[in-house]
N, C-alpha and C positions, 0 to 999 in steps of 0.2 A: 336467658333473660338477664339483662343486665341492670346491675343494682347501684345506687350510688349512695354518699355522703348522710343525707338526709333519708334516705329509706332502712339503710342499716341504725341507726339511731333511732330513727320511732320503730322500729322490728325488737333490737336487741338491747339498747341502753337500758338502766334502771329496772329492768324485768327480772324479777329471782321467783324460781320455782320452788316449790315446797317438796321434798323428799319423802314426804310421809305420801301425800294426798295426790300429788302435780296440780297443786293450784297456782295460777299466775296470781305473782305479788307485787305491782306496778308501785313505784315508787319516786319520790322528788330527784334527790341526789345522793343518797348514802342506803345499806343494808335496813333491813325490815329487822324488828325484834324479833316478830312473831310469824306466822302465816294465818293472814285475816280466815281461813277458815275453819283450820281444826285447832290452831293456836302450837303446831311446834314449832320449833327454833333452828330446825335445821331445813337450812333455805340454799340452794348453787342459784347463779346466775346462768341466765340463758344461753344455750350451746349457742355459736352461731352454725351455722348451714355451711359446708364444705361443699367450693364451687369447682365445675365439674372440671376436667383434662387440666387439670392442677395439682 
């Protein structure tokens, strides 16, 4: 499946997960303080997907 420019940006950009819970925390342009569901602070951004015979 091939992926481009604008698919990996609405997939991966601005998305940080929440380490407590795995809730997506979509966002404008900069880190989340909180995670909108259980309210920790400890947030990673989205893995991306390792593509394959590479």
């Amino acid at each position: 499946m091939a992926r481009f420019e604008e698919a990996d940006a609405r997939l991966f950009k601005n998305i940080w997960i929440c380490m407590r819970c795995n809730a997506k925390n979509r966002t404008g342009s900069s880190k989340p303080r909180r995670c909108r569901k259980c309210g920790s602070s400890r947030l990673r951004l989205k893995h991306k997907a390792k593509k394959a015979g590479k």
